[in-house]
N, C-alpha and C positions, 0 to 999 in steps of 0.2 A: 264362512268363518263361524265358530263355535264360542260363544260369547256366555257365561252365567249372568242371570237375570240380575241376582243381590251377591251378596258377600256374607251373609250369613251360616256357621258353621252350623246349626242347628236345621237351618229351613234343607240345607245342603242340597242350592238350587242347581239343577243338571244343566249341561248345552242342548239345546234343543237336540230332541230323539235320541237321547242317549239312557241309558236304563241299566240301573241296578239292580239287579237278582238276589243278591247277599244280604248276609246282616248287616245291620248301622247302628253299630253299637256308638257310644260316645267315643270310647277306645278306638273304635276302626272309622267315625270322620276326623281322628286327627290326623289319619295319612288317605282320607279321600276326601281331604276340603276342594271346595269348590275352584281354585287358581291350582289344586295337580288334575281334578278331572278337567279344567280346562283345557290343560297343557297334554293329557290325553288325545283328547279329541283333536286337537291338533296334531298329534303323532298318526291319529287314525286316517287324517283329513287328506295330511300328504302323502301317507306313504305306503298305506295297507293294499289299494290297486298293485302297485309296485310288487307287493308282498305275495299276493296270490297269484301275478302273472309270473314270478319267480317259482313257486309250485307249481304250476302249468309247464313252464318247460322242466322242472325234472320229472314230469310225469312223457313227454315226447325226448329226454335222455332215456330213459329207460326203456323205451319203445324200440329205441338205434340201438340200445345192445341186446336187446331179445331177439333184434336182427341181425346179431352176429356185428355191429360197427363197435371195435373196442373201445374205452376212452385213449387217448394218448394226448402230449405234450401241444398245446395250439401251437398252430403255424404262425397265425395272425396275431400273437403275443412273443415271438422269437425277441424281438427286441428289449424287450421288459426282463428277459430274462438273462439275455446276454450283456444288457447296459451297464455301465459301473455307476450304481446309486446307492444310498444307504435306505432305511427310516429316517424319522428322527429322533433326538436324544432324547431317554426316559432319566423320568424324578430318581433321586440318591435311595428312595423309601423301593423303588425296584432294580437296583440293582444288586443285588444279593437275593436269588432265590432258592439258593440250593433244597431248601426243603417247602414244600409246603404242604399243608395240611387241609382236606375235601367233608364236605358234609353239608346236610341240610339244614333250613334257616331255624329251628326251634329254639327257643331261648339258651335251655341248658348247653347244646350243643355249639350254639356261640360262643358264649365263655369260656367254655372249657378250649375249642381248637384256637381262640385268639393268644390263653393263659399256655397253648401245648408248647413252643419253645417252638415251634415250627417258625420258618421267614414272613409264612403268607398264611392266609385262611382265605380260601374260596369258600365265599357260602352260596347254598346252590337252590335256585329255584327251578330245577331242571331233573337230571335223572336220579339223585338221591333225595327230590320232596315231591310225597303226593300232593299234586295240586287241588287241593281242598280250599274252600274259601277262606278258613278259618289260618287253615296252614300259608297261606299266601300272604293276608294281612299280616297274618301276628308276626309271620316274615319278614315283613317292612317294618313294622313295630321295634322288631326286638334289634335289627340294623343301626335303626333311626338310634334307639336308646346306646347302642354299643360306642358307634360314633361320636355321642355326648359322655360316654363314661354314665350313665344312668343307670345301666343296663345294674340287673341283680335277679337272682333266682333262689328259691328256697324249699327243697325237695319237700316228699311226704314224713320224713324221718326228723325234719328241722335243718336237713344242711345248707347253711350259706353259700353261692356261689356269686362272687364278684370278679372283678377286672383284677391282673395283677398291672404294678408299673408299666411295668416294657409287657407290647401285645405284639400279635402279629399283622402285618399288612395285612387290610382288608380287599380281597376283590369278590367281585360278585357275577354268577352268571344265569343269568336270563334264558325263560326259556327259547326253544326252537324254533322256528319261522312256521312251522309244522304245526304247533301245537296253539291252542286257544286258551282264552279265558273266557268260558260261557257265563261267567257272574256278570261280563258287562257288556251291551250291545248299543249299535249308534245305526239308528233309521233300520233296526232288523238285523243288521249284520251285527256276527259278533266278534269281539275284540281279539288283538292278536294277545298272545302271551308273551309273546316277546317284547311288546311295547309297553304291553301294562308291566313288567315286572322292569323293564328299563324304566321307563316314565318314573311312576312312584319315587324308586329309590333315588336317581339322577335326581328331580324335582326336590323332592326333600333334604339332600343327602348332600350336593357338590359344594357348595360354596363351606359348607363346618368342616368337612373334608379339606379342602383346602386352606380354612385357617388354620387345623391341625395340622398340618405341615404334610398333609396328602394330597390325595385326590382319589377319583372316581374311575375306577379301574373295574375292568370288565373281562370275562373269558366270553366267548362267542362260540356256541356249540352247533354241530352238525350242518355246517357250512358246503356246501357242495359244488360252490364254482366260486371265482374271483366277481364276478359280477354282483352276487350276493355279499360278498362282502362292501360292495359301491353303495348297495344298500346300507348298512349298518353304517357305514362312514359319513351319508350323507345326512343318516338319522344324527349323528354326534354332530354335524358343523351345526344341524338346526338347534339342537339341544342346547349347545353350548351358545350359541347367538341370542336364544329365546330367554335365555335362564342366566345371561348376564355374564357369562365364563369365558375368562379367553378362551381360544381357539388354539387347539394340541392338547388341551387339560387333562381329558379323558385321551386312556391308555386301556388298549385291549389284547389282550393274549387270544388269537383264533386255537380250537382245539380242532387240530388235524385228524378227525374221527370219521370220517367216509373215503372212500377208494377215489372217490373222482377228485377231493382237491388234493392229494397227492402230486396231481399232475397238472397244480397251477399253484404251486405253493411261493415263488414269488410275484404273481399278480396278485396272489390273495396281499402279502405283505405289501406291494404298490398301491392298491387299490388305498388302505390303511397305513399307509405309510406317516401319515402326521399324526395317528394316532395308534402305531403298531408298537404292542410289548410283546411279540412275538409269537412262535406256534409252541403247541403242548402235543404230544401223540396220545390223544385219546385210543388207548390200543384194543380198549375188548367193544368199544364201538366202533373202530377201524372193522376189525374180523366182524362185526355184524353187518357192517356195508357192504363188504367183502362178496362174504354169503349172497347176501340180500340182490345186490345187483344184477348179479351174474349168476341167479337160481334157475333162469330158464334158459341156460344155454348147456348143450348136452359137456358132459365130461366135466364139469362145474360141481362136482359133490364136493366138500368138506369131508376130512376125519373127524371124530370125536374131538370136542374142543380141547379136553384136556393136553394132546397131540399139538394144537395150533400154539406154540411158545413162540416167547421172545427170540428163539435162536432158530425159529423158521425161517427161511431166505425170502419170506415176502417182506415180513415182519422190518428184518434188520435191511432191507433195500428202505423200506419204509423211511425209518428213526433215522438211518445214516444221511436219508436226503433229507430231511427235516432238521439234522444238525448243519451243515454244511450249509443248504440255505440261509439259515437263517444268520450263520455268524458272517456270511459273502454280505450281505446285509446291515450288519452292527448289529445285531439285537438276539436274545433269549432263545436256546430251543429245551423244551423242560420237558421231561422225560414223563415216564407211565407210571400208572398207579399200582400199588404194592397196598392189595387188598386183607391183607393178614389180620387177624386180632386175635388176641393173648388167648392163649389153650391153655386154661389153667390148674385143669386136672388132669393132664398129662403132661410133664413136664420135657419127657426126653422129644414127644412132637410138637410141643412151641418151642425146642430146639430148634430140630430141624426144619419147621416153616420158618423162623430167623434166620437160619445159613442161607434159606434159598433168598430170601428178601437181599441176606447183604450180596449175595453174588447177582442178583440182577441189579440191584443199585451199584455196584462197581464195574459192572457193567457200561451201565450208563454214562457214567461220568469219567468211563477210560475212553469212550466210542466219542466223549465230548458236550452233552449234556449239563446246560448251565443249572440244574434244578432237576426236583423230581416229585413224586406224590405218595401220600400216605393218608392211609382210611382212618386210622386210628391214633391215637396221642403215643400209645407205648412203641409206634416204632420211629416218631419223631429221631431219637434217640442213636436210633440203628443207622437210620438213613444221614443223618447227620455226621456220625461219625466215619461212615465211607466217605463222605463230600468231602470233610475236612481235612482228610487225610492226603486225600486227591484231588483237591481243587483248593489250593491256598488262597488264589483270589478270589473275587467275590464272583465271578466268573469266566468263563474259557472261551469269550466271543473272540478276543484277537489272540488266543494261544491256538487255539484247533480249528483250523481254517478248513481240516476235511477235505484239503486237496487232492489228498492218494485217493478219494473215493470217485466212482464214479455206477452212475445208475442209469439203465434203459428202462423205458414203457413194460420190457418181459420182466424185466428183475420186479416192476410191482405187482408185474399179472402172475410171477408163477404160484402154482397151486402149492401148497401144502403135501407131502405125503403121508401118510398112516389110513388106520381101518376105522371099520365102524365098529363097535362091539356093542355089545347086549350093558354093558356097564355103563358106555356111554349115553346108550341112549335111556338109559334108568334116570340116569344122573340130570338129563338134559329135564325129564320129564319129573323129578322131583323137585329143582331146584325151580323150574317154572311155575307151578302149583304154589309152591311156598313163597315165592317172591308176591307172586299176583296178589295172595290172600294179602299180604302184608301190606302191601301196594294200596289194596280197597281199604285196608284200615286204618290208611293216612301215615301208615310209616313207610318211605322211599327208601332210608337204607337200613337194610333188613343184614342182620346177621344167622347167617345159612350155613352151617356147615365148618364152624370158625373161619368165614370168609364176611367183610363186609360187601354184600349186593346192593347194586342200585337194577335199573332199568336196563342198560345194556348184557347185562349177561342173562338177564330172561328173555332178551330180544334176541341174542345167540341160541341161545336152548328152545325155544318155539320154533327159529328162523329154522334149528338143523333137524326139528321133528317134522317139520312142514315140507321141508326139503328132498330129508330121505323118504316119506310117504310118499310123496308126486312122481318121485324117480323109481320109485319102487328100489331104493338102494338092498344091497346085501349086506348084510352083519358078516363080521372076519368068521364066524362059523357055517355060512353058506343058506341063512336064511335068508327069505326075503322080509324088508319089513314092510310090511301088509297094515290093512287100520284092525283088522282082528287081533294081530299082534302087540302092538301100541293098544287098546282098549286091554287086554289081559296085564301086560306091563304096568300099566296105569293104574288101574286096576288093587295092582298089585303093591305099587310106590304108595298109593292113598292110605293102605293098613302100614305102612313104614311111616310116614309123615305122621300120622294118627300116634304112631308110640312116641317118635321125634317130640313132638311139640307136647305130649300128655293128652287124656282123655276129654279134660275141663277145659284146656285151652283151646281145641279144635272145635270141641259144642259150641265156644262162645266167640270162636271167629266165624270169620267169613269165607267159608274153604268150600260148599257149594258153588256159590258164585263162582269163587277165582278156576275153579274144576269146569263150571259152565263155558268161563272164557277161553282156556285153554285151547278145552276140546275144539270150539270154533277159530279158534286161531290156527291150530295145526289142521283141522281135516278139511275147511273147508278149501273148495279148487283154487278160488282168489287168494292171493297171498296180502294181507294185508301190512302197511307201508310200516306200523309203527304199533304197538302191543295198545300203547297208553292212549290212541284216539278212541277204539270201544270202548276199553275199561273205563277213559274217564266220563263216559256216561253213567258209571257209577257213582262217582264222587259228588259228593257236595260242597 
């Protein structure tokens, strides 16, 4: 058991063998006093073995399909899936999601997504924040403060930024099972990131939460079998036992963003069911599982991404089973993200990127989606007003039951059709470069191209340079793509990024490096799992 020696916030005594890396400022021990890194190492005590024997087998899943064994539907789960059971029932504060609003933990960008008029604010310690030490605390900081109504920010120009009255629902999500926190280690190992960025904010955060008339709501990213989710669930009964909270308090939306829980989407929801708010279609992390999975098995090539839409029949087997699920169920299925932001010097194309936003958003919520996602505050607006238009209630759990649909194992495995082209793969290999740099200088969502990027689409754009190099694929004009090829492209996008971002801006980033990393991500033979475990050997 993990015990602090005193209770002084100054001496900021550790549990035996546990070790901070980072700064201690006075600011960052108000959210690493000694009773949360206690409550750490208790998170680390029970459940991190669990955590890495869960890595272990998706590293022997991946092995069964490089050998050709597909995923499909478990046998030994038929019951769970054919049973008539619900969740159970979520707080009045989630039921209306028809929009909500994504982005990483920085002060400003708090304010602003709580004040956007959006239902929810996910703030995210996962694919749209570099996890930087500074960036992870001030993280918890600026939460901690939001939740108290403290919160305030005041640009370089003198602009105030406060709370307005009415905010949006706060949820939060944590990083991936995958990923670490190297600032803190216990007996040499070092900590998960998923536990540190749960821990903290849970510890500090549930009980004000709940005097506010909330609670402590979570999305759960990159989940890849129901039994990882027994994980997380078990983590909430202790959480909530340890830290004084009834039991159901916390509520979590899983993000249905890999190929394999597709095909456990109500175990995942049983699993969580006394704490399920339901699934979300992470869809440009969906298509990088996709990819990623099934890259060594022949006839497994991808088209150019831009080809992989919403209206591809992987895609929409995808969403339509994730609606249906989930409302068989009682609970949420919240649609994809609508990465747009305002093009404001050309006004006829922030047109037309609006049309396309409202016709995928009415999409959604015609297909039966109780919710959906937006990057930016200006399309709150847009996406609101499809919702409202089409979904009078606060949502369409018991209007669209989704029973005309029905889906097999082929309808999530079929391929995609379209080519390779010389454009896409430019595009693959510019947008990766530029995301990376921006990545290593502590900004996660980078706006590329009037698109806002997190993590997942430079995981697509690496994934399908890595892809088509290994396969030796052919561009729709009959080349092959060769690493000669790719090094001249490349090459060639670095003097395009270079005018992109200006002269002074490229000297003074970090675009060496993120050029160093790429290159090793795409040429080398091992395909590596996840862009940000090298890179964040860069971070601090």
């Amino acid at each position: 058991m993990y015990q602090t020696s005193n209770n002084t916030v100054d001496a900021l005594a550790l549990p035996k063998g546990l070790v901070i890396k980072g700064e201690l400022s006075a600011a960052y021990k108000e959210i690493l006093t000694p009773e949360a890194i206690t409550f750490l190492g208790l998170l680390h005590e029970k459940f991190n073995e669990r955590r890495l024997a869960l890595l272990e087998t998706r590293k022997q899943v991946q092995k069964n399909i490089d050998n050709g064994i597909l995923p499909d539907f478990l046998s030994e789960t038929k019951s769970i899936r054919d049973g008539e059971w619900q969740v159970a029932s979520i707080p009045a504060d989630l039921q209306d999601r028809r929009v909500e609003i994504t982005g990483p933990v920085d002060r400003k960008m708090v304010i602003n997504a709580l004040n956007s008029g959006a239902k929810m604010f996910m703030a995210d310690f996962e694919d749209s924040n570099s996890p930087s030490w500074d960036n992870n605390i001030q993280g918890q900081i600026n939460l901690r403060d939001a939740i108290r109504r403290t919160i305030s920010f005041t640009n370089e120009n003198g602009k105030a930024y406060t709370l307005n009255s009415q905010v949006a629902t706060l949820l939060v999500r944590p990083r991936g099972f995958h990923l670490e926190e190297k600032h803190l280690t216990i007996d040499g190992k070092v900590f998960s990131g998923s536990f540190f960025d749960f821990g903290l904010y849970f510890f500090h955060n549930a009980k004000q939460l709940i005097a506010n008339g909330s609670g402590p709501y979570f999305y759960l990213p990159k989940l890849e079998s129901h039994v990882e989710a027994r994980l997380w669930n078990d983590v909430f009964v202790f959480a909530q036992e340890y830290c004084g909270v009834p039991q159901g308090t916390i509520k979590a939306t899983v993000l249905v963003e890999t190929i394999l829980a597709s095909f456990q989407l109500h175990e995942i929801l049983w699993e969580l069911r006394e704490h399920s708010a339901g699934l979300n279609c992470g869809r440009w992390d969906y298509i990088f599982s996709f990819i990623k999975k099934f890259r060594n098995l022949p006839g497994y090539v991808f088209p150019d991404r831009s080809q992989v839409t919403m209206t591809s029949p992987f895609i929409r087997a995808y969403t339509q089973l994730v609606i249906k699920t989930c409302h068989k169920r009682g609970i949420h299925a919240i649609g994809g993200m609508a990465a747009q932001i305002p093009i404001k010097n050309n006004p006829a194309a922030n047109e037309a990127a609006l049309e396309r936003v409202s016709a995928d958003k009415l999409r959604e919520v015609t297909d039966g989606h109780d919710g959906t996602w937006v990057a930016h505050p200006a399309l709150v607006s847009v996406a609101m007003d499809i919702f409202n238009a089409n979904m009078p209630t606060p949502n369409q759990i018991n209007t669209k039951k989704r029973e005309d649909f029905n889906c097999t194992g082929e309808d999530l495995l079929r391929l995609p059709e379209g080519t390779i082209t010389e454009v896409g793969l430019r595009m693959n290999i510019n947008v990766g470069i530029l995301y990376l740099e921006s990545w290593l200088r502590g900004n996660g969502a980078a706006a590329i191209h009037n698109l806002m990027e997190d993590a997942a689409t430079a995981e697509i754009s690496r994934t399908q340079v890595w892809q088509w190099l290994s396969t030796g694929a052919k561009l729709a004009d009959g080349r092959t793509i060769t690493r000669e090829l790719y090094e001249a492209l490349r090459d060639d996008e670095i003097i395009h990024i270079q005018e992109y971002v200006g002269a002074t801006a490229y000297a003074a980033g970090k675009f060496p490096k993120a050029i160093e990393i790429f290159n090793q991500l795409v040429l080398n033979k091992n395909f590596e799992e996840f862009l940000t475990l090298p890179a964040y050997e860069y971070i601090n």
